[in-house]
PDB file of N, CA, C and O in Angstrom:
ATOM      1  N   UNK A   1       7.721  -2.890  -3.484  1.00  0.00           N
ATOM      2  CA  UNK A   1       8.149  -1.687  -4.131  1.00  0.00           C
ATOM      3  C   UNK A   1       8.903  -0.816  -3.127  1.00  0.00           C
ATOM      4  O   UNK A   1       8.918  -1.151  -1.942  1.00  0.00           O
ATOM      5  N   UNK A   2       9.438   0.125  -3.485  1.00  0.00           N
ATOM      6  CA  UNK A   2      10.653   1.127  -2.897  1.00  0.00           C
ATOM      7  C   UNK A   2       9.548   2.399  -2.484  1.00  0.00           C
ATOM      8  O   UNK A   2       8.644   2.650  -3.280  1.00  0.00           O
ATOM      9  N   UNK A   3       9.627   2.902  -1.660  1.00  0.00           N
ATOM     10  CA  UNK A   3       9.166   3.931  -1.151  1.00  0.00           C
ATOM     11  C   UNK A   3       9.829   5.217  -1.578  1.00  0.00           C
ATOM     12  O   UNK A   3      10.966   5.557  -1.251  1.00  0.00           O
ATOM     13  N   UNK A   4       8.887   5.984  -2.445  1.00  0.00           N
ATOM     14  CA  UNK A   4       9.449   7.215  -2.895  1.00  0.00           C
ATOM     15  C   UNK A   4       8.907   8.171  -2.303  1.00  0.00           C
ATOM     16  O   UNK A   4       7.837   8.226  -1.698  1.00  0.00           O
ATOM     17  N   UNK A   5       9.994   9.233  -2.576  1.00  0.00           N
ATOM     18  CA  UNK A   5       9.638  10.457  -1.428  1.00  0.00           C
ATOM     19  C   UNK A   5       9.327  11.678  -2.681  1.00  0.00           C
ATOM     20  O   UNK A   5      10.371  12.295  -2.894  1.00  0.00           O
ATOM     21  N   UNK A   6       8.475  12.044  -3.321  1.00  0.00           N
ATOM     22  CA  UNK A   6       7.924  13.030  -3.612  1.00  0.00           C
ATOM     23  C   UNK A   6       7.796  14.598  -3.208  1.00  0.00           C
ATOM     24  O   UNK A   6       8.152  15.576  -3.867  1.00  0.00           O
ATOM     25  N   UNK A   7       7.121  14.542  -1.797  1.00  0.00           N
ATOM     26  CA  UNK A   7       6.922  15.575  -1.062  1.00  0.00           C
ATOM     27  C   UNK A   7       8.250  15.586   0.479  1.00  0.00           C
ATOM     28  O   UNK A   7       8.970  14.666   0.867  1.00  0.00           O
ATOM     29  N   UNK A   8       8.156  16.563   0.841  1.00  0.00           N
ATOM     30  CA  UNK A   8       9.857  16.135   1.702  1.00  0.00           C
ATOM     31  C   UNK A   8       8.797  15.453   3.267  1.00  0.00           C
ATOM     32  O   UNK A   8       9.463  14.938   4.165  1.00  0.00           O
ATOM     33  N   UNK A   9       7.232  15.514   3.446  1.00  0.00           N
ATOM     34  CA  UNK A   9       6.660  15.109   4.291  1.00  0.00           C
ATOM     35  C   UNK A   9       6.199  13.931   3.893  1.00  0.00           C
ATOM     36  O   UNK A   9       6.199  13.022   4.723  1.00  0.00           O
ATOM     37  N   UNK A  10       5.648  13.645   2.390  1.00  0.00           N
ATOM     38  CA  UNK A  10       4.629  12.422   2.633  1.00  0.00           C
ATOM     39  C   UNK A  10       5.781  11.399   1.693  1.00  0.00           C
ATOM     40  O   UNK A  10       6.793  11.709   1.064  1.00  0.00           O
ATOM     41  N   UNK A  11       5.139  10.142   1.918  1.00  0.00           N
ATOM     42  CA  UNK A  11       5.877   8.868   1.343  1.00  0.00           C
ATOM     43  C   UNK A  11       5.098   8.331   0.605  1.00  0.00           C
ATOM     44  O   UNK A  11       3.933   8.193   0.979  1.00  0.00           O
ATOM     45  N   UNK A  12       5.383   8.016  -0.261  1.00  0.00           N
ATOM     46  CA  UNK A  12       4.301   6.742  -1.538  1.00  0.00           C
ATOM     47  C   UNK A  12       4.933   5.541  -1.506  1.00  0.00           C
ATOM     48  O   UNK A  12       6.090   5.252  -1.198  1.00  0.00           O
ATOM     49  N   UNK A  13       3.852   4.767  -1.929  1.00  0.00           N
ATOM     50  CA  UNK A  13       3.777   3.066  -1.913  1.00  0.00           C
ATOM     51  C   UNK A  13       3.131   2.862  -3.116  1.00  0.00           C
ATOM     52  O   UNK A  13       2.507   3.667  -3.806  1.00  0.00           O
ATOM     53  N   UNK A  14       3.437   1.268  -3.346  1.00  0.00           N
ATOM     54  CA  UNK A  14       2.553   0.810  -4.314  1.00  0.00           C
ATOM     55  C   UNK A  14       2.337  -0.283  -4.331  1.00  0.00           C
ATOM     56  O   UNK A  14       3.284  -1.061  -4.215  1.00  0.00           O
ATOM     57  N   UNK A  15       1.321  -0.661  -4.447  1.00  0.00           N
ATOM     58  CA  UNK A  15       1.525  -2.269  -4.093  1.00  0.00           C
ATOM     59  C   UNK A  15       0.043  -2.696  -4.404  1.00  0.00           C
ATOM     60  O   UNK A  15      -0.533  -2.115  -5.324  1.00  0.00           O
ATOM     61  N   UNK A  16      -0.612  -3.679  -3.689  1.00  0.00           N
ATOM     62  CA  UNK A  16      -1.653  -4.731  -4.230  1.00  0.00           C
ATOM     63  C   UNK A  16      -2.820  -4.710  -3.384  1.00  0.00           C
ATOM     64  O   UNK A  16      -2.654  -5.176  -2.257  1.00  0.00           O
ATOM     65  N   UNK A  17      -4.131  -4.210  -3.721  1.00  0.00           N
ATOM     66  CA  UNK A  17      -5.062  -4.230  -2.830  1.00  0.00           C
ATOM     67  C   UNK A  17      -5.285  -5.983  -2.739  1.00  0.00           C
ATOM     68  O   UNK A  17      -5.353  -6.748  -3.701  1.00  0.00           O
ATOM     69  N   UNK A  18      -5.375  -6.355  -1.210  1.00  0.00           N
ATOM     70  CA  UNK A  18      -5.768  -8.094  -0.622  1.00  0.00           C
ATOM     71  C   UNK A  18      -7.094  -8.081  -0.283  1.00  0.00           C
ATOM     72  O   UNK A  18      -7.699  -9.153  -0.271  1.00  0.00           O
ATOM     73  N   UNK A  19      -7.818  -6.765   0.074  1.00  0.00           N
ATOM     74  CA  UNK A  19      -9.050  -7.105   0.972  1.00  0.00           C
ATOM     75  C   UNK A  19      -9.479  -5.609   0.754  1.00  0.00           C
ATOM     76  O   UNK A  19      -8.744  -4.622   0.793  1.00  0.00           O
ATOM     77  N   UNK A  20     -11.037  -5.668   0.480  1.00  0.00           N
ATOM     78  CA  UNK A  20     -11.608  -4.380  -0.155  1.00  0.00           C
ATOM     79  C   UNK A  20     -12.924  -4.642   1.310  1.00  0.00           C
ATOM     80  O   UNK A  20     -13.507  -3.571   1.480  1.00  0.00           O
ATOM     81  N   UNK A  21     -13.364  -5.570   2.137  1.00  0.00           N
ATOM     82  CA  UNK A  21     -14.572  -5.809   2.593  1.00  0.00           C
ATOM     83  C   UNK A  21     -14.931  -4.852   3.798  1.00  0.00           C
ATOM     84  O   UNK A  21     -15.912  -5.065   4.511  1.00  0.00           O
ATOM     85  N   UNK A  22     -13.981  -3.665   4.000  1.00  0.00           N
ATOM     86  CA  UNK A  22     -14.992  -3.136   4.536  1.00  0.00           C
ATOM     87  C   UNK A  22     -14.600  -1.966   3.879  1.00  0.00           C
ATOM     88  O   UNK A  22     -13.601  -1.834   3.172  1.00  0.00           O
ATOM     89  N   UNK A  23     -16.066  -0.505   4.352  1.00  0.00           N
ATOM     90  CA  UNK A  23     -16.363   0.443   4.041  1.00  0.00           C
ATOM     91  C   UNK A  23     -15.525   1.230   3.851  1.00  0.00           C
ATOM     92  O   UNK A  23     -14.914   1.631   4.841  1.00  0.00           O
ATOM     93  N   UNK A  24     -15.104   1.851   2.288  1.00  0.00           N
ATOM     94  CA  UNK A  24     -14.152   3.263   2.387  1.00  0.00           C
ATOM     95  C   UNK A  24     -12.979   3.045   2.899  1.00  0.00           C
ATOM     96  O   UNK A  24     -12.278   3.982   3.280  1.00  0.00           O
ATOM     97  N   UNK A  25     -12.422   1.198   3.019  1.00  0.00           N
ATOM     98  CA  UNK A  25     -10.859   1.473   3.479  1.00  0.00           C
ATOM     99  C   UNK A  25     -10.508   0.227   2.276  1.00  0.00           C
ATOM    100  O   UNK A  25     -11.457  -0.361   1.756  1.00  0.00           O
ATOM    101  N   UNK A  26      -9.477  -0.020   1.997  1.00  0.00           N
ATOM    102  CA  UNK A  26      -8.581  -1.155   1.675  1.00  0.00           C
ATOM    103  C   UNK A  26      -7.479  -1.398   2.394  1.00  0.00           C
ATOM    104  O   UNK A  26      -6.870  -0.534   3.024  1.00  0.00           O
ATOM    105  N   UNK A  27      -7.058  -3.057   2.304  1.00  0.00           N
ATOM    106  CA  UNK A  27      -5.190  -3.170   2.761  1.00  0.00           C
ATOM    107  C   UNK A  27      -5.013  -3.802   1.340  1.00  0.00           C
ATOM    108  O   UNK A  27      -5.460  -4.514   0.441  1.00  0.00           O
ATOM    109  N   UNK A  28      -3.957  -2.947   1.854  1.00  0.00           N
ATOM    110  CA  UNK A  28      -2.640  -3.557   0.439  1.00  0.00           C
ATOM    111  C   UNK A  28      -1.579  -3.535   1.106  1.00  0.00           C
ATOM    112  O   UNK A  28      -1.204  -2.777   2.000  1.00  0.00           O
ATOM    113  N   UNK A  29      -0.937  -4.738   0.446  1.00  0.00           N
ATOM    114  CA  UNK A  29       0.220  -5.441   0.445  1.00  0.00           C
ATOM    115  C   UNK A  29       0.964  -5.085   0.088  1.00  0.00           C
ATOM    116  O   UNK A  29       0.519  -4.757  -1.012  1.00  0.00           O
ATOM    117  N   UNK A  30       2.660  -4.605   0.082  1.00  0.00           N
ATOM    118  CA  UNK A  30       3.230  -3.552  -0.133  1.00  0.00           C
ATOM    119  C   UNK A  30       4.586  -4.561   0.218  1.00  0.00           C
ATOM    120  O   UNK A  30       4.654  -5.086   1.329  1.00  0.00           O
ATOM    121  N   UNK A  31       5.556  -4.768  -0.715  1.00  0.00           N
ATOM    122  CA  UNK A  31       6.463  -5.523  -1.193  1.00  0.00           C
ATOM    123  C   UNK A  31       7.694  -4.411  -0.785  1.00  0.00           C
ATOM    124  O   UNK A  31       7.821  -3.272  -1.233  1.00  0.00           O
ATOM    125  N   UNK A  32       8.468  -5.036   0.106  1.00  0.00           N
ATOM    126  CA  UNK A  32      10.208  -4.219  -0.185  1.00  0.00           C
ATOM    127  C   UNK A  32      11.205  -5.477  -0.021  1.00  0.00           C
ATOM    128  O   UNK A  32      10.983  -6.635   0.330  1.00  0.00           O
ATOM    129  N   UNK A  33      12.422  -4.794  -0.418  1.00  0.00           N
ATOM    130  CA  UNK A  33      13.317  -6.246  -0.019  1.00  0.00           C
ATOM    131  C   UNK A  33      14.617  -5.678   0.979  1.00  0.00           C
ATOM    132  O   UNK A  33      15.372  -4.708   0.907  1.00  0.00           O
ATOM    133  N   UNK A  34      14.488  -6.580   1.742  1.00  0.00           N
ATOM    134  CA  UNK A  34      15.824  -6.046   2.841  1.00  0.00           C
ATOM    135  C   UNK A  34      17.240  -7.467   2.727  1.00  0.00           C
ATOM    136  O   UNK A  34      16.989  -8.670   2.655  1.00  0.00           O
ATOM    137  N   UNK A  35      18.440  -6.939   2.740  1.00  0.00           N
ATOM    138  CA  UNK A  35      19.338  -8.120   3.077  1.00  0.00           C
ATOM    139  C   UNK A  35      19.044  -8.458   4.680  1.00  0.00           C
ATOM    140  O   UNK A  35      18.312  -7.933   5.519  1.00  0.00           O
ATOM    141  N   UNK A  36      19.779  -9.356   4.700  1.00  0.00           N
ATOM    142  CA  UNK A  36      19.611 -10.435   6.266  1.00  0.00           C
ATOM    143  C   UNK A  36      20.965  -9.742   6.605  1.00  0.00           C
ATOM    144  O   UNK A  36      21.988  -9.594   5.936  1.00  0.00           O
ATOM    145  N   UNK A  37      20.607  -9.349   7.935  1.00  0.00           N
ATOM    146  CA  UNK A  37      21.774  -8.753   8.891  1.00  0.00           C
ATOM    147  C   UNK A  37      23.074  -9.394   9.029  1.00  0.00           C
ATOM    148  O   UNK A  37      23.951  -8.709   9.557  1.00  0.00           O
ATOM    149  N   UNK A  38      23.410 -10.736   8.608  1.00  0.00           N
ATOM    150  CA  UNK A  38      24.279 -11.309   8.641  1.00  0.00           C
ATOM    151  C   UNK A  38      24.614 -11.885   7.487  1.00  0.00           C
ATOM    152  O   UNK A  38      25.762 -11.646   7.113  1.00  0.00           O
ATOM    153  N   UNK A  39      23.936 -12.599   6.783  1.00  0.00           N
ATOM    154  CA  UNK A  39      23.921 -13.632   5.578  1.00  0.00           C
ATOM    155  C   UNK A  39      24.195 -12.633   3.813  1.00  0.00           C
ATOM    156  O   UNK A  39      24.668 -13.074   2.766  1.00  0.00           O
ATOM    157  N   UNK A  40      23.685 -11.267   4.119  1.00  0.00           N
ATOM    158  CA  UNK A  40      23.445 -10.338   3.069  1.00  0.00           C
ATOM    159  C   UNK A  40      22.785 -11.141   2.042  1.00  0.00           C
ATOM    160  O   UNK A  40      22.945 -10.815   0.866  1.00  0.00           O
ATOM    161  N   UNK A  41      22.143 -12.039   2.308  1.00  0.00           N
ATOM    162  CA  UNK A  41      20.941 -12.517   1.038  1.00  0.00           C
ATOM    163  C   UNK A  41      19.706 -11.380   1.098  1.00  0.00           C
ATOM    164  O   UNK A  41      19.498 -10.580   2.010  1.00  0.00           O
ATOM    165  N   UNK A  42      19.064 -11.523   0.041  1.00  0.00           N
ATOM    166  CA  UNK A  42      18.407 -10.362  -0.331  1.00  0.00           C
ATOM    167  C   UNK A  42      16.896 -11.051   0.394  1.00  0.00           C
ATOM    168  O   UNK A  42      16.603 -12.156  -0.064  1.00  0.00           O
ATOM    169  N   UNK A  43      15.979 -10.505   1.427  1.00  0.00           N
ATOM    170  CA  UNK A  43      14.994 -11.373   1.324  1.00  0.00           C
ATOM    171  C   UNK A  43      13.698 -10.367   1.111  1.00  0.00           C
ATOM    172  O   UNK A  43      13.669  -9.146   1.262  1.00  0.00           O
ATOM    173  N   UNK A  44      12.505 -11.376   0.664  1.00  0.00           N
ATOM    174  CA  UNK A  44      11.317 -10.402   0.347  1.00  0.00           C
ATOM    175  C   UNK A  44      10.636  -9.938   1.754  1.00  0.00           C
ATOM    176  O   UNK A  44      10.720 -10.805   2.623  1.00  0.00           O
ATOM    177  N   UNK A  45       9.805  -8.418   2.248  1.00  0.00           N
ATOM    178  CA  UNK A  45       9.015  -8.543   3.554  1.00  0.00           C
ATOM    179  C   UNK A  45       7.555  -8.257   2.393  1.00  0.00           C
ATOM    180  O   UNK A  45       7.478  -8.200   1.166  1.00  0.00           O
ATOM    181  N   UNK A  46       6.704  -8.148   3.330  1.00  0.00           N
ATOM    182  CA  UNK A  46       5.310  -7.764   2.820  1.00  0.00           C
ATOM    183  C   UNK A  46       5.140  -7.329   3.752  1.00  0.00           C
ATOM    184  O   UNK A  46       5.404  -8.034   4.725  1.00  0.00           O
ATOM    185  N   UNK A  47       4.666  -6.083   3.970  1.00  0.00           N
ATOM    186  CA  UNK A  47       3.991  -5.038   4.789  1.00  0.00           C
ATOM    187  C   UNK A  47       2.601  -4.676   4.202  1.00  0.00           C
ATOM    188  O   UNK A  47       2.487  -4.075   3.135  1.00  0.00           O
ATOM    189  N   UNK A  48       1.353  -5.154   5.104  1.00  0.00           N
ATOM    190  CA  UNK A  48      -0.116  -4.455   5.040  1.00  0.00           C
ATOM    191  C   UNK A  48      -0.196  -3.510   6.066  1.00  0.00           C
ATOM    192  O   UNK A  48       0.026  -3.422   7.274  1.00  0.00           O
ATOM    193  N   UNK A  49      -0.739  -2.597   4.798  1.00  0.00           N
ATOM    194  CA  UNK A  49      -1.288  -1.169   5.224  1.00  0.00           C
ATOM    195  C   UNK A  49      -2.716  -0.967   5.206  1.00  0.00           C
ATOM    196  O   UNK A  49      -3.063  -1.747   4.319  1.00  0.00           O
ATOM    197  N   UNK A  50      -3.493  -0.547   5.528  1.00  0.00           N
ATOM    198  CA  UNK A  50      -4.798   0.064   5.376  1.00  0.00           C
ATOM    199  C   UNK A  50      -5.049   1.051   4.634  1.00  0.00           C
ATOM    200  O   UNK A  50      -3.876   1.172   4.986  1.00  0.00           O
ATOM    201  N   UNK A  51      -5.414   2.076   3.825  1.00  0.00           N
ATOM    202  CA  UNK A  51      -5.648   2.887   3.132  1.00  0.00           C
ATOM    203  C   UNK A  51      -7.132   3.473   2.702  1.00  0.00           C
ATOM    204  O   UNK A  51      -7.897   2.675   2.160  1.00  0.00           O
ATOM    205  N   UNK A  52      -7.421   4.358   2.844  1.00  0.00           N
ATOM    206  CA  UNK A  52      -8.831   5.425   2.601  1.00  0.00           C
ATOM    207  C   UNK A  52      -9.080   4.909   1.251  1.00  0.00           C
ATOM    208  O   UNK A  52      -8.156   4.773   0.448  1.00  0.00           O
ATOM    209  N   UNK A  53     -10.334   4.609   0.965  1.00  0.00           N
ATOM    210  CA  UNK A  53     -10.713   4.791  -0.221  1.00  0.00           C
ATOM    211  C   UNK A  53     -12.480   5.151  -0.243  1.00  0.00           C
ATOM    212  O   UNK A  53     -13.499   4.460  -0.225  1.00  0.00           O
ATOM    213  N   UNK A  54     -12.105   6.964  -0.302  1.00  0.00           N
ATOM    214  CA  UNK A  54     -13.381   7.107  -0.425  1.00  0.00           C
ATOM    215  C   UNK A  54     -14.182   6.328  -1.760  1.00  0.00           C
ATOM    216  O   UNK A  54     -14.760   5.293  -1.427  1.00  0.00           O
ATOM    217  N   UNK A  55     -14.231   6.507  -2.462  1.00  0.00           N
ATOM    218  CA  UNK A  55     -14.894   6.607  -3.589  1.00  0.00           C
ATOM    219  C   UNK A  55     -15.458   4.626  -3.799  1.00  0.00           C
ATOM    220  O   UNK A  55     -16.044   4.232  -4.807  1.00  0.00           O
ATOM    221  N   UNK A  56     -15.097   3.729  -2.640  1.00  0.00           N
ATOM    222  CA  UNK A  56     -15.090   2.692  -2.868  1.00  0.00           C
ATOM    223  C   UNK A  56     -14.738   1.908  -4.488  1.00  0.00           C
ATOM    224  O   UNK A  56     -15.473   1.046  -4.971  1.00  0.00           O
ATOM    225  N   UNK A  57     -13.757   2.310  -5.004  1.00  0.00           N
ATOM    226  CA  UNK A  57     -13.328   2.631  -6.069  1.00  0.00           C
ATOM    227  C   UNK A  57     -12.680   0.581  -6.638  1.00  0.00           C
ATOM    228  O   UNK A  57     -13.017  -0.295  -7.435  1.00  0.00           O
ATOM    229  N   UNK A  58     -11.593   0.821  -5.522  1.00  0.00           N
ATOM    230  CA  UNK A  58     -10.833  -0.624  -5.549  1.00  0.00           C
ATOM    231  C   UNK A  58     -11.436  -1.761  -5.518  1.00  0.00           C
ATOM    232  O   UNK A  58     -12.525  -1.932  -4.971  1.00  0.00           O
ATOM    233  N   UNK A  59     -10.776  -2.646  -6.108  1.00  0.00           N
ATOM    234  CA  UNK A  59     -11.145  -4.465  -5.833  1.00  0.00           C
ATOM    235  C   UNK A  59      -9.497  -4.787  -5.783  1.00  0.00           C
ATOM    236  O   UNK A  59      -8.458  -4.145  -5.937  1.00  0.00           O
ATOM    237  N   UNK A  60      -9.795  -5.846  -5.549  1.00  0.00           N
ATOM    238  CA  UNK A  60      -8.872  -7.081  -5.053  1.00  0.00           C
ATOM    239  C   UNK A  60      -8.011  -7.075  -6.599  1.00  0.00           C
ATOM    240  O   UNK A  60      -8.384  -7.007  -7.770  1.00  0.00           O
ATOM    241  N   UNK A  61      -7.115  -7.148  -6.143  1.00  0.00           N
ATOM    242  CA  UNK A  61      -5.864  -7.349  -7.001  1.00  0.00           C
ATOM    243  C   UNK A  61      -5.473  -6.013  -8.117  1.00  0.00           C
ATOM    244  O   UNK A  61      -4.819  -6.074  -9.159  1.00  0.00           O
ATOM    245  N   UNK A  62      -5.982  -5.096  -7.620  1.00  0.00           N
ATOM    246  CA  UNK A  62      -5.963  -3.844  -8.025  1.00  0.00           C
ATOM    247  C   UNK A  62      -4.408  -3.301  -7.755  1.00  0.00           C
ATOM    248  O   UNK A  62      -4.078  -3.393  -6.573  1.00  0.00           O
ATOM    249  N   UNK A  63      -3.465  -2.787  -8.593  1.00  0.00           N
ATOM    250  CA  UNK A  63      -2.298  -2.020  -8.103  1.00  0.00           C
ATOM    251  C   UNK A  63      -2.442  -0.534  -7.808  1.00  0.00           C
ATOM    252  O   UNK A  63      -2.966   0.260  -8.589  1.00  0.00           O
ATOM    253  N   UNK A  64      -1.999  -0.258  -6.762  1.00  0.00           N
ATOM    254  CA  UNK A  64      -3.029   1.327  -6.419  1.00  0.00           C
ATOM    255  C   UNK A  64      -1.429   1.723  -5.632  1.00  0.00           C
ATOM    256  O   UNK A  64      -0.485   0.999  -5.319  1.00  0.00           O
ATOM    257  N   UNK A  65      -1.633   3.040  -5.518  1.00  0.00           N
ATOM    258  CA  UNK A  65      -0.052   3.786  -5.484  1.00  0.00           C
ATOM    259  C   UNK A  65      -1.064   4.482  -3.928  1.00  0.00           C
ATOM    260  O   UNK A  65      -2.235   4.838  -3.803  1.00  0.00           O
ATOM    261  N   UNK A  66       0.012   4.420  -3.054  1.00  0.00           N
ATOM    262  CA  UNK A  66      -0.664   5.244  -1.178  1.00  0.00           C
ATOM    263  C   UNK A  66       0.152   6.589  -1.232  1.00  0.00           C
ATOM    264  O   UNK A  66       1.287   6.791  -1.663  1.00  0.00           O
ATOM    265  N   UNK A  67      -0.468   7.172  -0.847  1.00  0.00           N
ATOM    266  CA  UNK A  67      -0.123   8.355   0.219  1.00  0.00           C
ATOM    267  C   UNK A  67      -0.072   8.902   0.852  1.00  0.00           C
ATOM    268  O   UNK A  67      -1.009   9.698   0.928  1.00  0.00           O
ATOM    269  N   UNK A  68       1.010   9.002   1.866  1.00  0.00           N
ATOM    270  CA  UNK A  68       0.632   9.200   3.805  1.00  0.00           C
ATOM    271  C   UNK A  68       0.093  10.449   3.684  1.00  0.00           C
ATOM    272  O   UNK A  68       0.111  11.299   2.794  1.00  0.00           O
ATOM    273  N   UNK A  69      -0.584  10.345   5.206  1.00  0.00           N
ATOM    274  CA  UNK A  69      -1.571  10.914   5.009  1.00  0.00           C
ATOM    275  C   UNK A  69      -2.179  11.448   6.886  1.00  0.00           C
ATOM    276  O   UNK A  69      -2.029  10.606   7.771  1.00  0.00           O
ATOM    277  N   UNK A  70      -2.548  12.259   7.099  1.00  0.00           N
ATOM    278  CA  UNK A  70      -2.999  12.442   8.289  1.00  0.00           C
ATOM    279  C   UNK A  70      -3.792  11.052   8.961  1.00  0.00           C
ATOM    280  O   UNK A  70      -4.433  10.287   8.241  1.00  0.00           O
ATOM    281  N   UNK A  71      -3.636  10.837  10.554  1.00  0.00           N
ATOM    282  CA  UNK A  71      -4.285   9.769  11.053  1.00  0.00           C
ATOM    283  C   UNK A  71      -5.805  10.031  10.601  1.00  0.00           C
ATOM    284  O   UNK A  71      -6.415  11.089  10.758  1.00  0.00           O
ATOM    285  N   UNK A  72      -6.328   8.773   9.965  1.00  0.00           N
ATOM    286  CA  UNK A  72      -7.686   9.316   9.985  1.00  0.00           C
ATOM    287  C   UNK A  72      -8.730   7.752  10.824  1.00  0.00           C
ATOM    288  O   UNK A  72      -9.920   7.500  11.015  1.00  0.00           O
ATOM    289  N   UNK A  73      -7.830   7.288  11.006  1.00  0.00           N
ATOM    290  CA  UNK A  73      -8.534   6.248  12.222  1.00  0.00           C
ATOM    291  C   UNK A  73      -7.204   5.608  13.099  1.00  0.00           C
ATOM    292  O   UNK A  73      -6.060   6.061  13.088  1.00  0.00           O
ATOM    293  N   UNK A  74      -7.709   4.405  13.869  1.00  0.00           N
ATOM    294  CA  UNK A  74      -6.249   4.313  14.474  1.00  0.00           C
ATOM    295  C   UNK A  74      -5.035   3.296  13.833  1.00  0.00           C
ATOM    296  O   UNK A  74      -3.912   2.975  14.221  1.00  0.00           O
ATOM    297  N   UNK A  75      -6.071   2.887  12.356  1.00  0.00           N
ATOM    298  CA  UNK A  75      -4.805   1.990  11.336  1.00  0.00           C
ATOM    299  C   UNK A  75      -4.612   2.768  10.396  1.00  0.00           C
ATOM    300  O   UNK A  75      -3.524   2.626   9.836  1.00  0.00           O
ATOM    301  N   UNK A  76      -5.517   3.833   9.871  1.00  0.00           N
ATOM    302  CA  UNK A  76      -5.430   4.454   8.289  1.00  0.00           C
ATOM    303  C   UNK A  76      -4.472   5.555   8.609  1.00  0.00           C
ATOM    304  O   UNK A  76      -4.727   6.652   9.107  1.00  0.00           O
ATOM    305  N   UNK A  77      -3.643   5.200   8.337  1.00  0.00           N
ATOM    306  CA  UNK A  77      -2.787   6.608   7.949  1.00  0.00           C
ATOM    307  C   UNK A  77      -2.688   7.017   6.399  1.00  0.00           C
ATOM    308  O   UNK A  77      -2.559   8.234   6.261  1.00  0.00           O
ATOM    309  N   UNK A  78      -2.720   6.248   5.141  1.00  0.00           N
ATOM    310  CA  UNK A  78      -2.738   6.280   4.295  1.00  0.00           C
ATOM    311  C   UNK A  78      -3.716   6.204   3.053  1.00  0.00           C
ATOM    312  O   UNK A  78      -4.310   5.171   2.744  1.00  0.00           O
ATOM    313  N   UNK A  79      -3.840   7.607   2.259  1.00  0.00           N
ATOM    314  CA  UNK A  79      -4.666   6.827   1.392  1.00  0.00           C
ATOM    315  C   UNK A  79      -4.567   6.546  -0.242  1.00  0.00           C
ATOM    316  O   UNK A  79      -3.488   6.723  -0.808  1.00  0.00           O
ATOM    317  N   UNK A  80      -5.665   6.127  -0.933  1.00  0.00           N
ATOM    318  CA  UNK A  80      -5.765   5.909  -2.154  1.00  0.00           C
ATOM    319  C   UNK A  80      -5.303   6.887  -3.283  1.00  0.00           C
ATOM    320  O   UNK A  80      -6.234   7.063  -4.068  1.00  0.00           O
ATOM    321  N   UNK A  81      -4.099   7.630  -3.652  1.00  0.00           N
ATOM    322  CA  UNK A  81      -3.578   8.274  -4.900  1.00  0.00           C
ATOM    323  C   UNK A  81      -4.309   8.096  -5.955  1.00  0.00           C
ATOM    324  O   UNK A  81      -4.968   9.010  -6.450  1.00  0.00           O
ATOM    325  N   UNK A  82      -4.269   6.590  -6.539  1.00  0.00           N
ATOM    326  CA  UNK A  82      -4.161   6.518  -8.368  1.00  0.00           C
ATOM    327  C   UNK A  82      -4.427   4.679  -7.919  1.00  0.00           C
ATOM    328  O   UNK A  82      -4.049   3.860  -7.081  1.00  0.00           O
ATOM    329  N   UNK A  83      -5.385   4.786  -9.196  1.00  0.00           N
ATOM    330  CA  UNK A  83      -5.357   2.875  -9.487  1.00  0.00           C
ATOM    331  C   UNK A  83      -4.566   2.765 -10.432  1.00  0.00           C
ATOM    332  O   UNK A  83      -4.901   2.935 -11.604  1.00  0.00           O
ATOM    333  N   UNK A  84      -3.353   2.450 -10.034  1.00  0.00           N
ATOM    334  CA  UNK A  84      -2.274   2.285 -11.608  1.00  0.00           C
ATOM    335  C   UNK A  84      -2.370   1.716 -12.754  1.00  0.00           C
ATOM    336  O   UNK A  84      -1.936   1.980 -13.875  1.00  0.00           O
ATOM    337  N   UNK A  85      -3.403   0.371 -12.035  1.00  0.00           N
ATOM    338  CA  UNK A  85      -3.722  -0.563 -13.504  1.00  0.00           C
ATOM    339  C   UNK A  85      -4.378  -1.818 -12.025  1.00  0.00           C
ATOM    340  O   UNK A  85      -4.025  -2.256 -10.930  1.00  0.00           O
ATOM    341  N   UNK A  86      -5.901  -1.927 -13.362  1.00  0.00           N
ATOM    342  CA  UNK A  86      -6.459  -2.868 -12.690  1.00  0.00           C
ATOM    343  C   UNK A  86      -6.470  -4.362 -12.882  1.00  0.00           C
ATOM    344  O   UNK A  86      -6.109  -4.815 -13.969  1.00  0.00           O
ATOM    345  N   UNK A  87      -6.829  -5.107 -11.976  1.00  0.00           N
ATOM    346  CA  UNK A  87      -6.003  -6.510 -11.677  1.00  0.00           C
ATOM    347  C   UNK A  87      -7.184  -7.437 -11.645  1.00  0.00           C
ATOM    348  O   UNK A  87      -8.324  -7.037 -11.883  1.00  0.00           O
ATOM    349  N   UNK A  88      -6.860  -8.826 -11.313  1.00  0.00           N
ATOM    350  CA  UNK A  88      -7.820  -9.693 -11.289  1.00  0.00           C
ATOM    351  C   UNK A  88      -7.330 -10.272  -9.909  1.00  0.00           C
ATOM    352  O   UNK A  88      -6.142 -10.238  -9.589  1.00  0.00           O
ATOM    353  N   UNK A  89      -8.719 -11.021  -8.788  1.00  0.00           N
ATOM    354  CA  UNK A  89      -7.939 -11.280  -8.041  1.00  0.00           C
ATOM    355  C   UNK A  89      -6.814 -12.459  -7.848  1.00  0.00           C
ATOM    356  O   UNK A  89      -6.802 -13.289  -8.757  1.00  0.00           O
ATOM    357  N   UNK A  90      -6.269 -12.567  -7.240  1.00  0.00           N
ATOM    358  CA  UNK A  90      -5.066 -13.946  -6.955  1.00  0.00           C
ATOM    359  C   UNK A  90      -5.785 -15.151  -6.413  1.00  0.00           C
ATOM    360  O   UNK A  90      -5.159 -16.180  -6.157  1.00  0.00           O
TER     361      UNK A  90
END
């Protein structure tokens, strides 16, 4: 997904919780597409993020929308917004 700018400080994501197993955090997988510096073919990246989730809320294959967010450890910068729609895992 495309990174939208909402607030002129914070950035949103959206993408796919992969791994719920530890406490109050998730990563999700977070889809953009870049061309190749030379070739201009379109290719896919996947970027994992970490993300807060108090409420231990998420599972696996969950689509959940991020929002940056003050450091709150030394991977979480981001956390849990909205479960957009819940998933089954892959």
């Amino acid at each position: 997904m495309i990174a939208m700018v909402t607030d002129k400080r914070r950035q949103e994501w959206v993408g796919r919780v992969v791994s719920n197993k530890m406490e109050k955090t998730v990563v999700v997988a977070v889809e953009h597409f870049v061309p190749h510096p030379f070739y201009r073919k379109v290719l896919r990246r996947v970027t994992k993020l970490k993300a807060h989730d108090e409420q231990n809320a998420c599972q696996v294959g969950d689509r959940v929308r991020l929002i940056q967010t003050r450091p709150i450890s030394k991977d979480k910068h981001w956390r849990v917004a909205q479960i957009v729609e819940r998933g089954r895992p892959e």
